[in-house]
Structures are given as C-alpha cells and as structure tokens.
MILUM-495207 format. One record per residue: residue in one letter; x, y, z of N, C-alpha, C in turn. Coordinates in steps of 0.1 Angstrom, whole numbers, plus 5000, padded with zeros to 4 digits. Example, Ala and Ser with C-alpha at 12.3 -4.5 7.8 and 13.67 -1.06 7.14 Angstrom:
BEGIN
A513249435078512349555078513249675078S512849785071513749895071512950005079
end
This chain:
BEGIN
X123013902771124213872764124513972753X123714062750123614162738124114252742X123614302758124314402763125814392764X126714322768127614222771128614252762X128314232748128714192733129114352736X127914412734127914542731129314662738X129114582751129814692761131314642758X131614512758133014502753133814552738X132514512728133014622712132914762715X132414842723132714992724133814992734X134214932742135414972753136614902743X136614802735137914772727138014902716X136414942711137215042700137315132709X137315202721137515282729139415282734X139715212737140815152738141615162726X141215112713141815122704142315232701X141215372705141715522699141915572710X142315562722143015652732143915672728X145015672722146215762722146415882715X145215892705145015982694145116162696X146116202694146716342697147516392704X148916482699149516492703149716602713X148916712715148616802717147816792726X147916852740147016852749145216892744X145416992736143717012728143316882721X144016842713143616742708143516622711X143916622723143516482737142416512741X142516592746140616652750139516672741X140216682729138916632719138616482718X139716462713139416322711138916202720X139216232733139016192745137616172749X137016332747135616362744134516272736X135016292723134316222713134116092713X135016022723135415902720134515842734X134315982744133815912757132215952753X131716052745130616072740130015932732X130715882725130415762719129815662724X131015602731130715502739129915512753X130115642761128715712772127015662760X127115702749125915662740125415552737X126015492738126315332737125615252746X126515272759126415242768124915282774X124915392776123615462780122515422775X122215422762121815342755120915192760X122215092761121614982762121514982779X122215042787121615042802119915032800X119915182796118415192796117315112789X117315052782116214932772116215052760X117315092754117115182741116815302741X116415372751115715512753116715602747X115915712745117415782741117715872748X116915892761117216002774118515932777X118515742781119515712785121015742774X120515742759121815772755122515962757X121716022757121716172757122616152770X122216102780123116102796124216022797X124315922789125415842789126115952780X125816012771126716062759127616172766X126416252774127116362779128216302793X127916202801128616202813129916122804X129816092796130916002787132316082784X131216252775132116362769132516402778X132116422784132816532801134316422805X133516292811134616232814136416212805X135716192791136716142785137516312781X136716432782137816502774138816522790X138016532800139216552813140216452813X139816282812140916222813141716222798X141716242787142416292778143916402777X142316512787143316612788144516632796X144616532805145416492813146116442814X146416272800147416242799148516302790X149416212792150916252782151016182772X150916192759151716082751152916052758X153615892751155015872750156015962742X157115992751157916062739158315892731X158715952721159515872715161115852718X161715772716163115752724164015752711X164115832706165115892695166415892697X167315772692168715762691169215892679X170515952686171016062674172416032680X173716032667174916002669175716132663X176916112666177716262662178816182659X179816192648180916182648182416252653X183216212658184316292662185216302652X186516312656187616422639188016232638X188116162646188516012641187515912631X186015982629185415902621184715762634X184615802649184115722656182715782657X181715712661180615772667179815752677X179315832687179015832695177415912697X176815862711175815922710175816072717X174716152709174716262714173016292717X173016412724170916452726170716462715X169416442709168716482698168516622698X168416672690168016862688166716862676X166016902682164416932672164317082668
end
C-alpha cells in the first residue's frame, strides 16, 4: 500500500510541473529533472529501497523525461488585439510581438 501512496504522490507532483518552460531547452531540462526524480522514487521503492534501484530508475527517468519534454509544445496563448478605424469602431486585428 506504501508503494501505491508513493507512486501516485510522485506522478501527481510530476504532472503538476509538466508544463514548466517555454523554450525548447528548458523543456528538456525540466522534463529531465522532473523524470530523474520521480525514475528515483520509483526505482527506489520497486526495489525494497536499494539505491542501485534508485540510480536506474533516476537515470532511465532523466533520459526519458528530457526527450519527452523536448518534444512538446507549450500552448500558445490566444491573444485578442483590436484596432480602431477613422469611425472610432473596432475591430479585430493579428497581434504583433
């Protein structure tokens, strides 16, 4: 049951910080760190505490998480921008960054 406990509080805080970076490098870190963690964790209590098991969970964790990191997309954000015309109506126009 401990195991259990365990593997659901690291895949919720795992879950919780996936979105973190906007920037493809900083998906793959974070991704990393976050799959290092929880690979440790994990690894960890597979094995009855060893810490060979967490060293291998950690590492197949980091590997995993910075590739799938690196590979998603954030959301853009859906940014309404308006322009006025010479009548004082407005309308929408693209955003410009």
């Amino acid at each position: 049951m401990k195991k259990i406990a365990t593997l659901t509080l690291v895949t919720a805080m795992g879950l919780g910080l996936a979105a973190c970076g906007e920037t493809r490098n900083e998906r793959a870190l974070s991704g990393g760190l976050i799959g290092a963690g929880a690979g440790a964790v994990v690894g960890s209590a597979v094995s009855g505490g060893r810490a060979s098991g967490a060293l291998v969970g950690g590492a197949l964790g980091a590997a995993g998480g910075a590739v799938v990191g690196a590979n998603t997309r954030p959301e853009r954000r859906r940014e309404v921008c308006y322009g006025t015309n010479r009548y004082g109506e407005r309308y929408r126009v693209p955003c410009r960054y």
